[in-house]
N, C-alpha and C positions, 0 to 999 in steps of 0.2 A: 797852535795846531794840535798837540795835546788835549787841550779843552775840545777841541771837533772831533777829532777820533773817538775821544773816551763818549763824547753824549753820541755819537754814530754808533758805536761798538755798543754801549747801553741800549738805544733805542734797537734796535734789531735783534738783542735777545730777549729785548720784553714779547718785542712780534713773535719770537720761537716760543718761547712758553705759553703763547697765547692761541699756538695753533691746537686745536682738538683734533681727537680722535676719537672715534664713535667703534664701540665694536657690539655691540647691538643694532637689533634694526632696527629703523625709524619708528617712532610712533605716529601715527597721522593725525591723532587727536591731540595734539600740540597745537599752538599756534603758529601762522608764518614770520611771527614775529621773533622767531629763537632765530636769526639769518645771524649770522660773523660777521661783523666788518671791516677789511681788511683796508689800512689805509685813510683814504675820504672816502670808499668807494661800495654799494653793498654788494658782497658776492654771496650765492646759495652754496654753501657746501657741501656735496652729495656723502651720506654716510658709507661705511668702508663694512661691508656685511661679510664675516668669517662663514663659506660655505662645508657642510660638511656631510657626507651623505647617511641619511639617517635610516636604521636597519629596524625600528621602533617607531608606532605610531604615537606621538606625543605632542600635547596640547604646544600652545606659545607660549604659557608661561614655561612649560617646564626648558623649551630651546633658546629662552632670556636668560633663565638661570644656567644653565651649563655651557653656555658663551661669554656670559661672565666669569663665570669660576675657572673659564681653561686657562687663563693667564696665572692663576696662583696654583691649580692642583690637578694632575692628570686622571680624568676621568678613569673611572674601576669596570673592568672587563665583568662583566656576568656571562658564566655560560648555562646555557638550561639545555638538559639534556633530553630525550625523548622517553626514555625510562620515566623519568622524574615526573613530565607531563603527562604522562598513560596514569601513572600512579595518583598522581595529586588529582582531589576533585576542580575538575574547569569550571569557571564562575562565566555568565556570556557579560562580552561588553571588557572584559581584564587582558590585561598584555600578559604573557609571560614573564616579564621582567616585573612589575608588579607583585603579581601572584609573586613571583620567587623574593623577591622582595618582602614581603607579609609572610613568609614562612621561616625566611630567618628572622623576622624580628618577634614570632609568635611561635614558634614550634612545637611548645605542648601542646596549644588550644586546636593546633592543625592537623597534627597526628590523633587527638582524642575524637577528634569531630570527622577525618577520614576514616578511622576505625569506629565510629556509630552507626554512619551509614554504611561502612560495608557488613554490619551487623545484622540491620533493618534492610539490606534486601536481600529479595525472594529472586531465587532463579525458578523463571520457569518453564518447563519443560514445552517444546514446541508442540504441537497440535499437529500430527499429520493429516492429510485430506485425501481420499480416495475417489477418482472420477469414474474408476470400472471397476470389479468383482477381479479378486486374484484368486485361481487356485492353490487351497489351503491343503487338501489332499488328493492326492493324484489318484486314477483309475486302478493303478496296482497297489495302493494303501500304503506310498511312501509318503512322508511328512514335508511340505514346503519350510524351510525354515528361513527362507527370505519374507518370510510374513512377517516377519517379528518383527521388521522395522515398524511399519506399519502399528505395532502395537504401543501402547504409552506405559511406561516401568513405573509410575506413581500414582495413574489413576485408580480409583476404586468404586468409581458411579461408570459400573457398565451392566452392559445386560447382554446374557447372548439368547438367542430366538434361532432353533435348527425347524425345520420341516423334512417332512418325510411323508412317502406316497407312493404308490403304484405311477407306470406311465402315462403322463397325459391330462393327469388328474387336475394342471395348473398352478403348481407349485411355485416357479419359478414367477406366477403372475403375484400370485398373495405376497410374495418377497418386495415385488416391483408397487405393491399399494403400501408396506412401509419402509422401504428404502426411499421413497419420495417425498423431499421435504418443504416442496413449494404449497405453498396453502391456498394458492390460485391452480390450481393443478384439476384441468378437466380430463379427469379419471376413464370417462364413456370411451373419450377421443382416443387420447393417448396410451393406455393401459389397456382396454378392453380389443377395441375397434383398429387401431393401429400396430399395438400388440409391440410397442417399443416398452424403454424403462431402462433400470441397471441388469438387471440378470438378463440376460438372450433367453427367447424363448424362441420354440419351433413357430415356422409359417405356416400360415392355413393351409398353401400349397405340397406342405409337407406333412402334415397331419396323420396321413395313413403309413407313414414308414416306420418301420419295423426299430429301428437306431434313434436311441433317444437324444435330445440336444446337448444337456446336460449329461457329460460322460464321468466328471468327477465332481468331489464336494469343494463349492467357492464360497468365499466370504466377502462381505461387502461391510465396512464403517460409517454410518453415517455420522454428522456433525454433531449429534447428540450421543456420539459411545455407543450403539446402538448395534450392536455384533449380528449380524445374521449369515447362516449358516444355510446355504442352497443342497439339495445334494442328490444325485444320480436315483432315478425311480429302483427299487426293490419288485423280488419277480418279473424279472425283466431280461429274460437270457439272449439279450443283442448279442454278446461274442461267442455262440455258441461254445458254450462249458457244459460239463455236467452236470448231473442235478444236486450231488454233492457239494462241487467245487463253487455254485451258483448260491446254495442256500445258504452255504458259510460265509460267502463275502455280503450276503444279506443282514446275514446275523451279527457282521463285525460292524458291521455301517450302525446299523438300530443299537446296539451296547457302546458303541462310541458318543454317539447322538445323548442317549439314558448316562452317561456319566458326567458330558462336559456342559450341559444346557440347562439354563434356565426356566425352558420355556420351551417345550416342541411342540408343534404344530403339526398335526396327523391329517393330513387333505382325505379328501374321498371321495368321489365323483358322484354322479346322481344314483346311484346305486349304494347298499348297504355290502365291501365284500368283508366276507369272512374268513378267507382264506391271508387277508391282510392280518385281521384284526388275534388273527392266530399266530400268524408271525412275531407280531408288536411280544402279543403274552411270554412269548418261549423265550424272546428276547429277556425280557425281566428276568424270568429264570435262570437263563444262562449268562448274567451279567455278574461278574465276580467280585470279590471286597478286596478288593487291593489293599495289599500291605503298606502302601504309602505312607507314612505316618500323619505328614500337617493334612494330606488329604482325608474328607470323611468317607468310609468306606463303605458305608448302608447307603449313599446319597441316590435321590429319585428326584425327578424334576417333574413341576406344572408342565400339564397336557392340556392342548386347547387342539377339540374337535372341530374340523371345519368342514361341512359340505357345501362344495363347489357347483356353481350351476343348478344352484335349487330352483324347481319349478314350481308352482304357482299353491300347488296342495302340501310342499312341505312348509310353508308357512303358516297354513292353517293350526289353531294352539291344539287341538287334539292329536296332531300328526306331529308337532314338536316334542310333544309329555311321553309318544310312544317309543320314540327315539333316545328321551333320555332315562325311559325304563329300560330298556336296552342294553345301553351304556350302562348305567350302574349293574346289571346282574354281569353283567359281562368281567367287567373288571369290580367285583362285591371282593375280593378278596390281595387285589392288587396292591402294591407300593404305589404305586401311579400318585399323583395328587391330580383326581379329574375333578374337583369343584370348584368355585369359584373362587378364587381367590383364598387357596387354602397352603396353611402352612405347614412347617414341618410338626409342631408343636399340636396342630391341631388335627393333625393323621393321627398322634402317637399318643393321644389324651381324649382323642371323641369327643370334644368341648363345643362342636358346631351341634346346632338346635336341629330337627327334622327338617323344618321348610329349608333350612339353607342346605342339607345334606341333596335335599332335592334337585336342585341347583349345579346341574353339571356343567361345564365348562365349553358349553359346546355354542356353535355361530357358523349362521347360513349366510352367503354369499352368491345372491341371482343368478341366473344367467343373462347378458349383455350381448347385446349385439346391436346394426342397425338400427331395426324398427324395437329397440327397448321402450316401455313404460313401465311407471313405476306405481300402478292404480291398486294392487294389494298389497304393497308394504310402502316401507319409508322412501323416500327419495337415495337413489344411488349415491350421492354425498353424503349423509346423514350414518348409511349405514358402513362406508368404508371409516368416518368418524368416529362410528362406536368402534368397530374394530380393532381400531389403530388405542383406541381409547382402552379397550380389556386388555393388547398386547403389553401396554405401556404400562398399566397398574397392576401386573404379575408381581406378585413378591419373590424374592431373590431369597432363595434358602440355602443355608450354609452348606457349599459344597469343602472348604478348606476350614483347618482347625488352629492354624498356624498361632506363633506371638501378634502378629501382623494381620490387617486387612488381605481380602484377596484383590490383586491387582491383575493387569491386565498380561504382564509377564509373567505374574506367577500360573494364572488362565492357562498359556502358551506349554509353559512346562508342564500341566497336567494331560493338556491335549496329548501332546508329543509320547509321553511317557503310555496312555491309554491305546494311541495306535501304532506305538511301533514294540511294546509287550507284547511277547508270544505267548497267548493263551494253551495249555494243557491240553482244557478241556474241550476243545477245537478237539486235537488230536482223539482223544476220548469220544468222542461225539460219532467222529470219522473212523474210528474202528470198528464202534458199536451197531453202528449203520451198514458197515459192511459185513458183518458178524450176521446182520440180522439177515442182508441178501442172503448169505451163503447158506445160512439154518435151510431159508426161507427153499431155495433151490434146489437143497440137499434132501428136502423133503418132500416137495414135488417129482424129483426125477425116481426118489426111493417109494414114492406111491406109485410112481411112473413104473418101476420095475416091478411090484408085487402083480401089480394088474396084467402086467405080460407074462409071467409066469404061472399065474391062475387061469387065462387064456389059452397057455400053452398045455397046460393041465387038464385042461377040459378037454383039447383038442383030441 
């Protein structure tokens, strides 16, 4: 009995040792021929899968490998923090735990290669986008200084374009033919005949009223940096002022325009006036050299003549050459730059030839309406074309002297600085004018009295 027990007790731990344990999953690409046989008998034995819930997206081999390895070695916690991931550059397609993985095992090559590319890039400054004209200076001559978002601190391709004019003369339209930047844009319809755009303009129905649309100076950016500067007609006493108080806020508008511009734009309607073009002059005179430093203090800007609503005989070329004899006797003595395309360099050196001297800066603009044709000039596309074309190839002449380019916030700061300085000679101006009534009255009423006493003498 001995000999049976020990071969029983034998035989049944060879069956224990021989039982498996699977702690991987199954492969399918096995054959069904790996069955156990327990016995005489065959039985399938279902494998024993260690579940565990995974916080990581990883292949099957790598969940082979660390279900084998948990019986000898306790898996190592990685933590990644959210600093850690803002900071390291992300690869697409990489786990966290990878990535953190490959930076301890490489930490020079990772820090050399995150500080290259943060080397190689460019921050760049966002682009704002304007859908309407903001007022830039209000009707009492304070400065908006909410504009300034609106302006870019690092560009230096801009242009600013101001107009100026009498009432009515269409100022706000010329604005509305380059604030416009669709290239399919019918000009007749839209601009002329329906009388929409960026800048408001008066309705037809409103035409004859005394109160202009435009009561302060607005600006508009277009998507090309494109500064334009609208601004309230001159000679224009809507708020009923005096004639003093009226010609001075005239004078402050036209020496503000003459300081901060590129490029002004003087409208005139189908008449030549001169009481305008007197104004413009005195203005230059009376425009001061600021002690600014980086600012240049002699600065004039390109003048482009526009009449508006030309009729059929000012395009005729004899009635063109009379008007730009005109113009030159007018301003022969002017800072102005009125030719085409002239610099500062070549006001102050006379290096332009006669014919180009000839060449004044000036451009007519039809009258539109209804029943428009176009049978003695260019077609109404062609000619808002060229226009938008002379605006655009104005040379930009140093208005700032700085280390630096001028930018569009340095721009801001000159504005600012030009209409919120209290000129002197305002004051001067305004004394001298009253000086001169009083002379003027003192002497009337003193001929006034000789005359009644030589009356009374006779008597």
């Amino acid at each position: 009995m001995s000999d049976g027990k020990r071969r029983r007790y034998r035989k049944a731990k060879q069956t224990e040792d021989k039982r498996p344990i699977i702690l991987a999953k199954r492969n399918v690409d096995e054959e069904p021929s790996s069955s156990v046989r327990r016995g005489n008998s065959d039985v399938e034995l279902q494998p024993k899968i260690l579940l565990k819930p995974r916080t990581e997206s990883k292949d099957d081999t790598e969940v082979a490998s660390v279900s084998s390895g948990a019986s000898s070695a306790p898996l190592k916690t990685i933590i990644v923090t959210r600093s850690g991931m803002s900071e390291s550059p992300r690869l697409s397609g990489v786990s966290p735990v990878k990535e953190h993985q490959q930076q301890t095992q490489q930490p020079n090559v990772s820090t050399n290669e995150a500080n290259n590319l943060a080397a190689n890039v460019q921050i760049v400054e966002p682009l704002p986008q304007m859908t309407r004209p903001s007022t830039i200076i209000s009707s009492t001559g304070v400065i908006n200084a909410t504009t300034r978002k609106m302006l870019m601190k690092g560009n230096t391709d801009f242009l600013v374009v101001g107009v100026i004019g009498t009432q009515g003369v269409g100022k706000s339209t010329i604005m509305n033919l380059l604030a416009n930047d669709d290239m399919n844009c019918d000009y007749q319809q839209e601009i002329f005949i329906n009388e929409g755009g960026i800048f408001p303009t008066k309705l037809k129905q409103h035409k004859c009223y005394a109160r202009s649309r435009t009561e302060s100076t607005h600006m508009f950016i277009t998507s090309d940096r494109l500064i334009l500067l609208d601004s309230p007609p001159v000679m224009c006493n809507s708020y009923r002022k005096d004639m003093t108080t009226n010609e001075l806020d005239d004078l402050r508008q036209l020496i503000s325009f003459l300081s901060v511009c590129h490029l002004l734009i003087v409208v005139q309607d189908d008449y030549f006036n001169m009481n305008f073009i007197r104004l413009l002059q005195f203005a230059e005179l009376m425009k001061p050299s600021h002690d600014n430093k980086p600012f240049v203090s002699d600065y004039y800007p390109n003048v482009l003549f526009v009449k508006n609503r030309a009729k059929r005989q000012d395009f005729v070329p004899s009635q063109k050459e009379r008007m730009n004899r005109m113009l030159r006797a007018l301003f022969k003595d002017s800072q102005l730059r009125i030719n085409v395309g002239q610099t500062a360099e070549q006001k102050q050196k006379k290096t332009r030839t006669a014919e180009a001297e000839k060449q004044v800066n000036a451009f007519l603009i039809p009258e539109v309406d209804e029943h428009y044709n176009s049978t003695f000039h260019k077609p109404l596309d062609e000619i808002i074309a060229d226009f938008r074309s002379l605006v655009f190839m104005t040379p930009r002449n140093d208005m700032y002297a700085g280390a630096s380019e001028l930018t569009e916030a340095i721009w801001f700061e000159l504005l600012t600085k030009v209409v919120q300085e209290k000129q002197h000679f305002f004051n001067t101006y305004e004394e001298i004018q009253r000086k001169h009534l009083e002379v003027g009255n003192m002497q009337i009423s003193g001929q006034g009295g000789k005359d009644a006493q030589e009356n009374w003498r006779d008597q």
